[in-house]
C-alpha positions, -999 to +999 in steps of 0.1 A: -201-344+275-221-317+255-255-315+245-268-298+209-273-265+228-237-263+238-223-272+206-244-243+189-231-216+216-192-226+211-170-204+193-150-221+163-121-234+176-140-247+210-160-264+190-130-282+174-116-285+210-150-302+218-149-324+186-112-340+194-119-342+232-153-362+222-133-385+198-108-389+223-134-401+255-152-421+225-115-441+220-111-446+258-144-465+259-136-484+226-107-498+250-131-500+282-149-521+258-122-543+247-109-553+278-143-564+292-142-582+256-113-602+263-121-612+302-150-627+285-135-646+264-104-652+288-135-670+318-151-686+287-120-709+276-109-712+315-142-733+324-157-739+289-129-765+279-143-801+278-120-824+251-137-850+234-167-859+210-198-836+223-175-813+246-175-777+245-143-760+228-127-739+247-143-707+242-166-717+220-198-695+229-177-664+239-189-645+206-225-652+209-224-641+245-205-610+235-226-606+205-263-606+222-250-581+250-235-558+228-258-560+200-233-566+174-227-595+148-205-631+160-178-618+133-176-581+147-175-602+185-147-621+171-127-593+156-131-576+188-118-606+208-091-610+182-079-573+188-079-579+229-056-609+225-034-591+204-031-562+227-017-586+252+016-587+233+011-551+226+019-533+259+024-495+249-006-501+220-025-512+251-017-483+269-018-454+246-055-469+235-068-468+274-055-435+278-075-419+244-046-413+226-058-441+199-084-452+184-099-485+181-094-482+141-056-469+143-050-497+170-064-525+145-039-512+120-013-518+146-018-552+157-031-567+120+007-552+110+021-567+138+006-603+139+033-625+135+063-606+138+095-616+162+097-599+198+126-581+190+108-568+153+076-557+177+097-537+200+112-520+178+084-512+158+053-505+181+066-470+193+070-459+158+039-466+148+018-453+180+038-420+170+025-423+138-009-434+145-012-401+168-005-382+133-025-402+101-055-414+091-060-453+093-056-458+057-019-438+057-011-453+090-016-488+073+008-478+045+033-468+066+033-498+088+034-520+061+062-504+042+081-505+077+073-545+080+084-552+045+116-532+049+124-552+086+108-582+071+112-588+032+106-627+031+078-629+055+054-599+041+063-620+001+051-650+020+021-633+036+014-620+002+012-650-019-012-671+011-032-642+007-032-640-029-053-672-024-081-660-008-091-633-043-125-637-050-156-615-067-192-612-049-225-605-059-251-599-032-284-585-040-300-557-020-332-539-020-347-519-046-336-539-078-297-528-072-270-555-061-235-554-044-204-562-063-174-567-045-146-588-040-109-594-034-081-589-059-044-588-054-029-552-052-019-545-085-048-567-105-074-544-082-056-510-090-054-513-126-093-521-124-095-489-107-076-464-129-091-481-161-123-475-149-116-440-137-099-435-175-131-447-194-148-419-165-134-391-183-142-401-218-173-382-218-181-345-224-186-320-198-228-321-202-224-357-193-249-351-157-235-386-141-216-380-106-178-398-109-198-428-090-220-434-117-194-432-141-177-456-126-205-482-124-213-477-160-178-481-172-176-515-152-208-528-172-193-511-202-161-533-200-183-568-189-206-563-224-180-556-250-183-521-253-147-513-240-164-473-239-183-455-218-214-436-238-218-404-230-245-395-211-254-357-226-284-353-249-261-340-280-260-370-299-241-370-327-228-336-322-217-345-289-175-340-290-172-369-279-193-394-298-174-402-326-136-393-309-113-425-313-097-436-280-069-417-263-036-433-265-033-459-235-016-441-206+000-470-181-029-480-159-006-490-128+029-472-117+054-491-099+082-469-077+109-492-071+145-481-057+172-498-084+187-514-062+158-534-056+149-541-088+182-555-093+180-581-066+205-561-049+179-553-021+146-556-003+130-524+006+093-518-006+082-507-036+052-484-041+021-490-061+003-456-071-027-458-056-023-489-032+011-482-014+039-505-002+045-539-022+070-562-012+101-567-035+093-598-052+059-586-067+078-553-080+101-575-099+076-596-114+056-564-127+086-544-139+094-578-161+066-566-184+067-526-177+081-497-195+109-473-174+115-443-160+144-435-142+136-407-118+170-391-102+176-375-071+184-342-064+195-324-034+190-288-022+225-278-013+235-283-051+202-283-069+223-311-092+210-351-096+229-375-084+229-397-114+216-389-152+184-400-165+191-431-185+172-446-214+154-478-210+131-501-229+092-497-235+069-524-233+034-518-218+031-504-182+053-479-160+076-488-137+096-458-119+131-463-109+163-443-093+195-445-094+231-434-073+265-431-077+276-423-038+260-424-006+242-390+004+246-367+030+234-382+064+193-377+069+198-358+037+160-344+021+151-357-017+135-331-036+130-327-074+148-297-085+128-265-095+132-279-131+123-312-127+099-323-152+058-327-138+065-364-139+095-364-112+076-342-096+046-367-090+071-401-087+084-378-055+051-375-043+032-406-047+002-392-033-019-360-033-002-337-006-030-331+014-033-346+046-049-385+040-057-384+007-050-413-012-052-401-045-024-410-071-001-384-081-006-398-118-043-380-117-029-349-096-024-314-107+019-304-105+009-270-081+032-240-077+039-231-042+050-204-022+079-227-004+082-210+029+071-179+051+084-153+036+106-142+064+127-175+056+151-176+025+147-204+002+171-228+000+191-234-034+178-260-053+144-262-036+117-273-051+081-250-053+056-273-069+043-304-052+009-326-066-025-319-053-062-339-066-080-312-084-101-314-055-078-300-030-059-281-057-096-261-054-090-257-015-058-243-019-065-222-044-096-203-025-071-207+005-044-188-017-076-161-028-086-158+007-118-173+000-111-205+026-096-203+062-065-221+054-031-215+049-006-242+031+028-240+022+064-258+015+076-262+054+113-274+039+122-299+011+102-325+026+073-314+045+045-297+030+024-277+060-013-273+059-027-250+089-067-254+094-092-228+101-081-234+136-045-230+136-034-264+139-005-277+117-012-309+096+018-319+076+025-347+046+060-355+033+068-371-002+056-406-002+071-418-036+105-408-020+107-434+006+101-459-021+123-442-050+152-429-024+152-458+005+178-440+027+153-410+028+131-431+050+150-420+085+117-426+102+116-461+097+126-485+126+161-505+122+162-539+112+168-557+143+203-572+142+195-609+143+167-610+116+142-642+123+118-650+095+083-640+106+067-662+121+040-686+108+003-689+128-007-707+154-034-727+145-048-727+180-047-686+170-089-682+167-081-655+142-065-662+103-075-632+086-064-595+089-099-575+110-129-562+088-120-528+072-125-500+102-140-514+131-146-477+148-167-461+116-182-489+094-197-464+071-176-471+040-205-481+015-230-458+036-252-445+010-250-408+008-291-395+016-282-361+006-268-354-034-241-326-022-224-345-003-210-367-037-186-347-046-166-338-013-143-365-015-111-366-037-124-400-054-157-384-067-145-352-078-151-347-118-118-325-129-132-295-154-114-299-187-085-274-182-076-291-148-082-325-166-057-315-193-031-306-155-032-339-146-014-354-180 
């Protein structure tokens, strides 16, 4: 399309013109791809079908012929294969993908969420989600369509979610250089409280300590396999480090739970949201909240800037669970928003997430920011809030933004939205997570359950493919290790708080 010489002679916003148009042809041939994909496996099970001891299964050989043409591994052939066959039940996914509207990692989301489901679930549910995919990231796109299946389909996604709970496991694969791989599989909530205790123990060092976040994090997962329970700060101060002889902090819950009350009363099955994961299905929520400690988060509207219930008291035990609760039915497509008041903790059950467009960070490590709600040739509405949650990371990008020191722009569209405008003009917008969870009704985006519900639907085993696709087929760069040091700290994840915005996020 472009060579290097005409991407250093483009102007700013050309050069982001160029850089969507680019990902955009790049998608079209990712569906090129596919379709010659599936012909070949479609001609290898119409002639490679011979039944009986020392015949060929049908199909059989279609991966390693995909896989020596296209240079790519039998599991990546089969993944690819698997994606073509699903497209086939899939016609506007199909469609939308050929015409570079989708990518091949937004349309793996889409059938992997879709596998499974009743015709009349998938029709209702495929236009909402190629809308959505045109707007979010992969990773949001997945929470969104899985909240959507577990509200349309309660007893399948629990059923899908304990077969799966089967498959946990924990990996260790060396690699070059005396370093080795550990991964694995853990169910949802198991793997996020993992992930915040480890960031917890991150933070328990002083500010000299010169790891990056990364290395924290490694350290700390050694440092809870030996005993040690505590991270040892890395400085060179010793004993008169601040740290070194400072007894542990008092435990903060490790995992939060939104949950509408409803919902936790058996009353209903809508989603629940795990900070830091996303949607669970109803039956898991329960089964956490039967050992957690409660908060019951109300909900306030901005035509009366009042909650619509008062904050009960409830019993402690060891982790946090969030809850709401109603008296009446609210106004039609009505907006939730914490009122200006609220404390920081309502503020960041609303949220669920940082508000920055695709960042997954939980609002439980964010900093409560004030905002300037709306242009300021628009009134604000009563009752409105003007703080929303932001990583510290992007807290930083707003406030240079704010200082005129970055090209952006970001403010409080209306009592849902929150409207980021890049250094070339175009609009990204987020809305509160937490509340579709919290405040179901709030979700008007969400398809309708169809009228005659059918329990999903169990696998083929004649299906060639059991297990949801590898992570993002598109970009498999997600434990690419980064060559060049600067580059650690540019992602929410890896960003080490200073002390005072440290202190924000409690």
């Amino acid at each position: 399309m472009f060579d290097s010489r005409e991407v250093e002679a483009m102007g700013d916003e050309e050069l982001i013109d160029a850089l969507r148009r680019a990902h955009g042809a790049a998608a079209f041939a990712q569906a090129a791809e596919i379709t010659a994909i599936r012909e070949v496996y479609r001609r290898h099970r119409a002639r490679n079908a011979e039944p009986g001891p020392g015949g060929v299964r049908a199909g059989e050989f279609a991966t390693a012929e995909i896989a020596v043409a296209a240079h790519v591994s039998e599991g990546v052939a089969a993944a690819l294969i698997d994606i073509g066959l699903a497209l086939d039940s899939l016609p506007q996914t199909r469609l939308a993908f050929a015409a570079g509207r989708i990518d091949l990692s937004r349309v793996q989301v889409i059938a992997d969420s879709m596998r499974g489901l009743p015709a009349d679930t998938r029709e209702a549910l495929e236009p909402k989600l190629i809308d959505a995919a045109t707007r979010s990231d992969p990773a949001r796109l997945r929470q969104t369509a899985q909240r959507w299946v577990t509200r349309l389909d309660p007893e399948g996604e629990q059923r899908r979610r304990e077969e799966r709970e089967d498959d946990r496991d924990v990996r260790i694969r060396a690699v070059q250089d005396g370093m080795a791989v550990f991964d694995g599989l853990l169910p949802a909530a198991g793997a996020q409280t993992l992930a915040m205790r480890l960031r917890e123990m991150s933070l328990q060092v002083c500010d000299d300590d010169p790891r990056s976040m990364a290395q924290r994090r490694a350290d700390a997962l050694v440092a809870l396999a030996d005993g040690s329970g505590r991270l040892r700060c890395g400085c060179t101060h010793g004993t008169d480090c601040p740290k070194a002889a400072t007894p542990g902090a008092p435990r903060r819950p490790l995992i939060q739970v939104g949950v509408s009350a409803e919902t936790l009363l058996g009353l209903r099955d809508d989603p629940a949201f795990l900070s830091g994961y996303g949607p669970i299905d109803a039956a898991l929520a329960r089964s956490i909240a039967e050992h957690s400690r409660f908060q019951v988060i109300p909900e306030y509207f901005p035509e009366s800037g009042e909650p619509s219930a008062p904050v009960a008291e409830l019993p402690e035990t060891s982790t946090l669970a969030e809850v709401t609760t109603k008296d009446a039915e609210p106004p039609k497509n009505a907006a939730v928003r914490p009122f200006s008041a609220a404390p920081p903790r309502e503020v960041r059950a609303v949220d669920g997430f940082c508000r920055f467009p695709g960042c997954g960070m939980p609002a439980a490590e964010t900093v409560v920011a004030q905002f300037d709600p709306l242009p300021v040739r628009l009134s604000t509405p009563r009752g409105m809030s003007t703080r929303a949650v932001l990583c510290t990371h992007h807290h930083r990008l707003k406030t240079l933004a704010d200082n005129g020191k970055q090209p952006w722009r970001v403010y409080l569209a209306d009592t849902d939205h929150m409207r980021w405008i890049d250094p070339t003009g175009e609009a990204h917008e987020t809305v509160r997570e937490g509340a579709r969870y919290l405040f179901p009704h709030t979700d008007i985006d969400a398809p309708a359950r169809p009228r005659q519900h059918r329990p999903r639907l169990t696998r083929d085993p004649a299906d060639p493919v059991g297990r949801p696709f590898p992570s993002d087929l598109a970009y498999p760069v997600e434990n690419h290790a980064l060559i060049h040091p600067q580059l650690s700290r540019t992602t929410p994840d890896n960003d080490i708080p200073d002390t005072k915005a440290r202190a924000g996020t409690r």
